[in-house]
C-alpha angles and dihedrals in degrees: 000000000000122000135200124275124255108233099167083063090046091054080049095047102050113110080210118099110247134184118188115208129191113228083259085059090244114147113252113175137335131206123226094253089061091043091050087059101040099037092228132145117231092226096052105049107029111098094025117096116269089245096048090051090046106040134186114263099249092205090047108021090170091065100068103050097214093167095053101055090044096053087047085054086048102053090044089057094044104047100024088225124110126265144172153134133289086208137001123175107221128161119194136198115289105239103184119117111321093330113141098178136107126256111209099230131182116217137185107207143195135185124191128177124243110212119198116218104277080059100254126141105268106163143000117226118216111198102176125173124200113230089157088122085069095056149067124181123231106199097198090053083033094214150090137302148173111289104262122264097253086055092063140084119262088253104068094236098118090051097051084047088057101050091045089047095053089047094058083042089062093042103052088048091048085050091057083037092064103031094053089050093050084049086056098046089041101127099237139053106274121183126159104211114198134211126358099298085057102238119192115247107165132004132171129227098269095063087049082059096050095052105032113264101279128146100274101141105107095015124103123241103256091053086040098049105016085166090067080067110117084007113116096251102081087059100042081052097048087054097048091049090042094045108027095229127139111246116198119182128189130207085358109191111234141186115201143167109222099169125054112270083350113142124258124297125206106219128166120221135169110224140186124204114204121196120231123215124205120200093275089060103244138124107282102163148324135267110226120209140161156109132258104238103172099113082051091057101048094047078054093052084046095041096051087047092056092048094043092057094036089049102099093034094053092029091064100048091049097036126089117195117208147181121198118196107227092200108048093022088237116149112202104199118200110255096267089064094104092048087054109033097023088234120092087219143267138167122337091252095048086054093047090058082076103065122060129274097264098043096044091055093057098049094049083050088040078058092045103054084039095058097043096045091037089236146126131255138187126204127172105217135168125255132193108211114229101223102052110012093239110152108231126187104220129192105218117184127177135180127183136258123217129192130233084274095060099243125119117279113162144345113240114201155149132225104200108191096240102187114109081054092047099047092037086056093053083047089060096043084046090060104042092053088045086054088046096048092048091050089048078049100054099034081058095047089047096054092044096077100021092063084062087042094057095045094046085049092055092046096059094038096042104025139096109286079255104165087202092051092043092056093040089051088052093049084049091054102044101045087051094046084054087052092050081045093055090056092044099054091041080053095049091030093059085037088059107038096036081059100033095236084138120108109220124202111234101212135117111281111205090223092203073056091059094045102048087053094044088051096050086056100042091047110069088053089048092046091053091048095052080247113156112214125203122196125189119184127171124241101232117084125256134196134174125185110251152079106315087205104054095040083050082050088062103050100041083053091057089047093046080048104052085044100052079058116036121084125256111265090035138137123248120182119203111187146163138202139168121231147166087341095312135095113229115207107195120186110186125168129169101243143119090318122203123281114226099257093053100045103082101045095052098106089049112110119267093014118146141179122239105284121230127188094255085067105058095140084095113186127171116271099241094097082095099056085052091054088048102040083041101050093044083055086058086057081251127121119225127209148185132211129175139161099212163296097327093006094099126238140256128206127190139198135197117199111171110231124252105255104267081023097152086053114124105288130264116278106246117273120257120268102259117251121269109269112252113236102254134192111240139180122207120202119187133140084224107081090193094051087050093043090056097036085055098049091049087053088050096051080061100056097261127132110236141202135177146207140174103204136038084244106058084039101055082042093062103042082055085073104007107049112199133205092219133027115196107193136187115228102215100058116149123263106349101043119218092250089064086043099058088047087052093040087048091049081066119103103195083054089056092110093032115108116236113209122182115211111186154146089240103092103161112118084243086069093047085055100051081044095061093041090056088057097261115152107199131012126204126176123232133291081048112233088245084209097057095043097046084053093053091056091047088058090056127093124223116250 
């Protein structure tokens, strides 16, 4: 005889600390456990509120984080999915003795929902562990820190676990960090809708930028986008989510509204509508993703209205008109027939010698079936002219003629020279297996380091409290999240540079400078993989006008790249030369070489060459378009030459010298200044992204503080005033553009810097910046150099 478990026991017996809520927050029941950590006393605190049995501190309200415990109630009630905080400092009423104080705790909290069985929310779950033990709190830096020596045991244990755990604190936030900002500079528009009303749970930037940047997280579909509404895409979505099955469109008509109050744009988008499974295996929600396509559209309508007024004009002097007795086997061609097949006529055999064996073959059969059904017919066949030897695809298309009598009497046709179209097709096809390729490529590279991330993760959440593991699990992470954050950056970096969004710097660049810092960052790879490296300079100076670090940027991307493959135990050559008023730069190894159909497509963007197991660093083949969009923006000119698969490679590259260029070079730049240490105020939705953006601050002597909304931040300069303000732009509700106008009405921020970091990097963007009283604008991930310069340059008020 078996008997039900008794989970209310269960909930008594668990040495884990657990809070029951009802969906009105009001407390319904703790376990010991939980009443152990908290201190509490079941009959005083179930019934109440949980905010009202866990109060703020009045004489240190920061130290109890109301707000974050609540909005991680909220999103738990409004998605049905748990939630909660890695960690949350929250102090809580001293209940010993008579006691009446406050003790600072640190708490990493969970919070899951408990459905009944008509699947309502029944219950929240608060599962909240003390680490307060790991932690101190500094109130200038207003942060946390170690647990202090006389808190720890005589060993020194507890110290080495707080330093790992805040390592792997720093890592994971860095990994959210990172992922959500290659979400954001994904290419296409990307949102995850939830339920059946299709609420949205999660969009990227790019979506914001398809519908206007308006508060659409938590809200249905219907309340975010009323104008969809009698649009086709409710009811595709509907299916998809009722029958679980993909849905792709492509060159989708839309009518959106992208301004405020703004009237109805058509736009033109392809989208894919992925269905999401939950455990129990039904439909929970749908994945979201597109591109906006509307310029392409538009280039098509122009396209096809040019072609449709050039199309006599062009058409006859491609178009060859013909009649074939099919008597006598005489073709009569129009007179145009020598300008377009190199050839003034003759019979239809003579002709056919021209095309190829197969294609000639099927459009002797195509006249075949034509003449015994009385019909018409239409190839496209090759043709090789005889005058020059070009090779032309031509669209031949025939339809017989019959007399009075009704029997055969002639063939009447055209020949219309198809190649541009024919050529310009495989280009396209070209393209798109080049982009799926390229796609293959970086879902591969981005499950390469997050399959190490989530075990590590488990094992940290899941595993044996193993100081050794632990540090080990950190070093894992972050090493990985570097790695994301090297794709990520390749993937912004070619955006950029491809589209000159890049800001170069015009100054004289020392080139035995450039190489000496190229070469510190190629060797360590060459030395690990046996490489020699020769390197052969000349002795005369040399200068070019231009950025140092970007030019830096090209030749320790040749040498990356003749190391990647190029064998271990192999041989690399760096060397430069001056000639005819310019510097060459030529970097040769002895590698895998190019194969000539790859060779001159290697500058094209997301070309690679064929990947061995040696090379299992991966990238993304798009380190060749920067050096040459790099270099043409130095006024220089980059190629590649190779013999052959195994015969190695050589790239060169032409920069024109700076006039006096083989002068004595520049004296070396002035340290910058120490940074001062600066009062500044970060202001970003995404609480991660702010976390890590502080720390960073603080690593360089600034007082931070953070907030996630415009409201709490207007509400704190009223009281904190800081020298610099760094805003996101796509905050919720109140934008950071409207926030810049309100903070510069300000008197007491006259003298404050304003800085918008963002995802938005168009020089539009830069522009509304500007208008809203911004003073500088930088695009995420921040260029912490630049960034850290910019402080350097403020004054502290």
């Amino acid at each position: 005889m078996t008997c039900s478990p008794d989970y209310a026991a269960l909930f008594r017996a668990s040495p884990y600390p657990h809070l029951l809520l009802d969906p009105g927050l009001r407390i319904v029941a703790a376990n010991p456990a939980y009443l152990q950590v908290t201190g509490a006393h079941e009959g005083d605190i179930v019934g109440l509120p949980i905010f009202d049995a866990f109060p703020p501190n009045p004489d240190d309200p920061e130290s109890t984080n109301v707000a974050e415990v609540r909005a991680s109630l909220e999103r738990v009630i409004a998605t049905g999915k748990p939630d909660g905080a890695v960690f949350v400092r929250y102090s809580i009423p001293q209940r010993d003795g008579h006691d009446t104080g406050f003790k600072e705790r640190y708490w990493s909290t969970v919070h899951t929902p408990v459905f009944d069985d008509a699947g309502r929310l029944a219950y929240i779950s608060q599962n909240a562990l003390d680490v307060t033990e790991f932690y101190r709190y500094d109130r200038r830096r207003r942060t946390a820190l170690p647990a202090a020596g006389d808190a720890l045991d005589a060993t020194g244990d507890a110290v080495e676990q707080a330093r790992r755990h805040a390592a792997m604190q720093r890592a994971v936030i860095g990994e959210r960090s990172y992922l959500r900002n290659l979400f954001n500079q994904a290419p296409g528009f990307i949102a995850v809708l939830n339920g059946p009303e299709h609420v949205f749970e999660i969009v990227n930037e790019a979506y914001y930028q398809l519908v206007g940047h308006r508060p659409i997280i938590g809200r249905p579909l219907s309340e975010a986008l009323p104008e969809v509404r009698g649009q086709r895409f409710p009811q595709l979505l509907d299916s998809v989510y009722e029958s679980g099955k993909t849905f792709v469109g492509r060159g989708m008509k839309a009518h959106l509204q992208r301004e405020p109050d703004g009237a109805l744009v058509e736009a033109y988008v392809d989208l894919l509508y992925q269905p999401l499974f939950g455990q129990d295996g039904k439909v929970n929600g749908i994945f979201v993703q597109g591109h906006d396509v509307t310029e392409a559209h538009a280039a098509q309508l122009a396209k096809r209205e040019s072609e449709e007024r050039l199309a006599d004009g062009m058409l006859a002097a491609r178009m060859v008109v013909w009649d074939w007795n099919v008597a006598t086997r005489e073709v009569i061609f129009s007179d145009n027939a020598e300008h377009v097949l190199g050839a003034r006529g003759g019979t239809m055999a003579e002709m056919h010698e021209h095309l190829p064996l197969e294609d000639r073959e099927r459009l002797q059969a195509a006249h075949a079936r034509a003449l015994a059904a009385r019909g018409s017919y239409a190839e496209t066949v090759r043709y090789v002219r005889p005058d020059t030897g070009r090779l032309l695809w031509l669209d031949v298309r025939g339809k017989v003629r019959c007399g009075a009598d009704g029997n055969q009497e002639s063939v009447r046709g055209v020949a219309i020279d198809v190649t541009e179209r024919v050529r310009a097709e495989e280009d396209l096809r070209d393209a798109h297996r080049r982009k799926d390729e390229f796609l293959a490529m970086l879902a591969h590279e981005l499950r390469n380091p997050l399959a190490p991330i989530a075990a590590a993760a488990q094992l940290l959440r899941h595993g044996p409290p193993d100081p050794a593991r632990q540090a080990q699990a950190a070093d894992i992470i972050t090493r990985q999240v570097r790695h994301v954050a090297g794709l990520l950056d390749d993937l912004i970096d070619v955006s950029r540079v491809t589209r000159g969004l890049v800001a170069m710097e015009r100054a004289p660049v020392d080139m035995h400078g450039v190489a000496a810092d190229a070469l510190e960052q190629a060797r360590p790879a060459a030395e690990r993989r046996g490489q020699a490296l020769a390197v052969r300079l000349p002795d005369a100076p040399a200068r070019i006008l231009g950025d140092h670090k970007r030019i830096v940027q090209v030749l320790s991307n040749l040498l990356g790249n003749a190391c990647k493959y190029t064998p271990e135990g192999g041989h690399l050559q760096l060397e430069m030369a001056l000639s005819d008023g310019a510097v060459v730069l030529r970097v040769a190894d002895d590698g895998i070489g190019i194969g000539p159909e790859l060779l001159p497509h290697v500058f094209d963007l997301f070309t690679q060459g064929e990947r061995s197991a040696d090379r299992a660093q991966g990238g993304l083949g798009v380190g060749l378009a920067v050096v040459r969009s790099l270099v043409e923006q130095h006024g220089g000119q980059v190629r590649a030459a190779s013999d052959g698969p195994g015969k190695g490679s050589t790239f060169t590259v032409v920069l024109p010298l700076l006039d006096g260029g083989m002068q004595a070079a520049m004296p070396a730049p002035a340290a910058p200044a120490a940074a001062p240490g600066l009062r500044v105020l970060v202001v970003d939705d995404n609480p991660d992204a702010a976390r890590m953006l502080a720390m960073l601050l603080e690593t360089e002597g600034h007082e931070v503080a953070v907030e996630n909304s415009s409201a709490a931040a207007l509400r704190r300069v009223a009281t904190d005033v800081p020298d610099v303000c760094l805003l996101d732009i796509g905050l919720p509700g109140m934008d950071g553009y409207e926030l810049a106008r309100r903070l510069r009405a300000l008197p007491a921020l006259a003298a404050s810097r304003l800085v918008a970091v963002t995802g938005y990097g168009q020089p539009a963007d830069r522009a509304l910046a500007l208008q809203a009283g911004f003073d500088h604008h930088l695009v995420k991930p921040v260029d912490l150099a630049e960034l850290f310069g910019l402080l350097r340059s403020v004054t502290k008020g």
